[in-house]
C-alpha positions in Angstrom: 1.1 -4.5 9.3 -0.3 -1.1 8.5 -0.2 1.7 11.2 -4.0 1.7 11.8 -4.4 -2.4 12.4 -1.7 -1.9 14.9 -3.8 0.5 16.6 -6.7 -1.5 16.4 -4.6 -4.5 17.7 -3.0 -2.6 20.6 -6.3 -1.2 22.0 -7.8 -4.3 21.8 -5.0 -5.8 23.9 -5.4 -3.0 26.3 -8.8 -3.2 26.9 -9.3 -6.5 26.6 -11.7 -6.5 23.8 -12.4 -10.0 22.3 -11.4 -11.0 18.8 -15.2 -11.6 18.1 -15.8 -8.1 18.5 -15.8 -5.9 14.9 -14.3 -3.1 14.3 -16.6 -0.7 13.1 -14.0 2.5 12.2 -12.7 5.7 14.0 -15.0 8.2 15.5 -14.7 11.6 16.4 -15.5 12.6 19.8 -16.5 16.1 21.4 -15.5 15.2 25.3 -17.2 19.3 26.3 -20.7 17.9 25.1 -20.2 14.2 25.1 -21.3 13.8 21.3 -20.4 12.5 18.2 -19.7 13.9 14.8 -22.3 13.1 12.2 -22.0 15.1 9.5 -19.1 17.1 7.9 -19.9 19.6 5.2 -17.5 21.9 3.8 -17.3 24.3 1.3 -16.8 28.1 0.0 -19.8 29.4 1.5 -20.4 27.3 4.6 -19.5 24.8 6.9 -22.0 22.3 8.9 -21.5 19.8 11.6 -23.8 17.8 12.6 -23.9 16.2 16.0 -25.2 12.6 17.4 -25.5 11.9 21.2 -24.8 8.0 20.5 -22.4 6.1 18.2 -24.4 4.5 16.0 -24.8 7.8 13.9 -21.0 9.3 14.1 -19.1 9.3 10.8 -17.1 6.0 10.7 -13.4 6.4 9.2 -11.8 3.5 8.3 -8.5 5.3 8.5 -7.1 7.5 11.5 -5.6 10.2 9.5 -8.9 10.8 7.8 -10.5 10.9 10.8 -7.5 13.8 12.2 -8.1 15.1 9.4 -12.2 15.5 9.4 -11.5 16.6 13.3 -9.4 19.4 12.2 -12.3 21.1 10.3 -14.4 20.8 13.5 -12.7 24.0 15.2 -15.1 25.0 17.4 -15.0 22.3 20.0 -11.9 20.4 20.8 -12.2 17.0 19.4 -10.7 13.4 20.5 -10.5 10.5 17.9 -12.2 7.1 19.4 -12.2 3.4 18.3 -15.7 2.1 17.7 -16.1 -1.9 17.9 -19.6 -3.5 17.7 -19.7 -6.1 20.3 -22.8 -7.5 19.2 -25.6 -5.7 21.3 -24.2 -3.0 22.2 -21.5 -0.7 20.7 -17.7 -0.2 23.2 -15.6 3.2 22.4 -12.3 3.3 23.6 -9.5 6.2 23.8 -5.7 6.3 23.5 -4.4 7.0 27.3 
């Protein structure tokens, strides 16, 4: 079992997230302003990050050290990488403790 379905599997254990829910991908999270991270751009000349107030916008990473590794570039605010799962009608985010 690879590092990030164990993840998966232990937070949905600890928050006792049904199977039925789907796991949509790892999200970055800017606690300060509660908002997500769109949009990551990043070159020589510039670097732009967009923001989204609600989930369904946020970059989705299907692997976590993509996602440490997109937060990282995001210097200006400090940054916390979420679980998204899609529960159907509505959308749950959950946190390592």
């Amino acid at each position: 079992m690879t590092l990030d379905k164990q993840r998966n599997k232990n937070i949905r254990i600890a928050c006792n997230i049904t199977s039925a829910a789907r796991f949509c991908g790892f999200v970055i999270l800017i606690p300060e302003n509660d908002e997500f991270i769109a949009k990551v751009e990043d070159n020589n000349f510039v670097k732009l990050i967009g923001y989204s107030a609600i989930p369904d916008y946020a970059i989705k990473y299907k692997r976590y050290y993509k996602a440490v590794k997109a937060s990282n570039k995001c210097d200006k605010y400090k940054t916390i990488i979420g679980y998204l799962f899609d529960l159907g009608e509505q959308h749950f985010v959950s946190f390592d403790a």
